[in-house]
Steps between C-alpha positions, in 0.01 A plus 500: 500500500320143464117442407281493802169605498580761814813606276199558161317725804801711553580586111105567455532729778851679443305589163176599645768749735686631194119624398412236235198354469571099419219338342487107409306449181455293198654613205787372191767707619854422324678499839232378670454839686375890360678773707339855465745740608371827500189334632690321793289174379615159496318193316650141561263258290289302805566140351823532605600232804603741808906375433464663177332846602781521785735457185303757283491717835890505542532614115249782535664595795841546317358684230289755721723777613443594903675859481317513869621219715424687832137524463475125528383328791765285748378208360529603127815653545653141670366305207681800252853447696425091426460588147712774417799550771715721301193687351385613876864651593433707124190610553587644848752745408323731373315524851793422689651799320226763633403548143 
């Protein structure tokens, strides 16, 4: 998935479906972003140009763990099979498996 500023809207809102809050703000973060998990919070430091948040976005994304890939919304769950192909089909199974 490429930089576009329509593609930034889609990972801001695939988060905002998995149920975390995503907050830009100013801060000296190592990585350049603070992820809260058992808060479901992201920080991404608000300096950053929008090619560089999509970036930061696409990290956080890997790290966070969606155990729950059917509660997202069409839309989310399109811009999850971009990302993740293989990680869709695993996810699935469990569902698929009436379990």
């Amino acid at each position: 998935m490429n930089f576009s500023s329509g593609n930034l809207k889609k990972l801001e809102t695939l988060l905002k479906d998995a149920g975390y809050v995503l907050r830009y703000e100013k801060g000296n973060f190592n990585s350049g972003y603070c992820l809260l998990k058992d808060k479901k919070v992201v920080i991404i430091n608000k300096y950053f140009t929008d090619d560089v948040k999509f970036q930061k976005l696409i990290d956080i994304i890997q790290i966070v763990d969606f155990k729950d890939v059917i509660g997202l919304t069409e839309a989310s769950l399109k811009t999850w099979e971009k990302l993740f192909p293989a990680k869709v089909v695993e996810n699935l199974i469990p569902f698929l498996d009436g379990e």
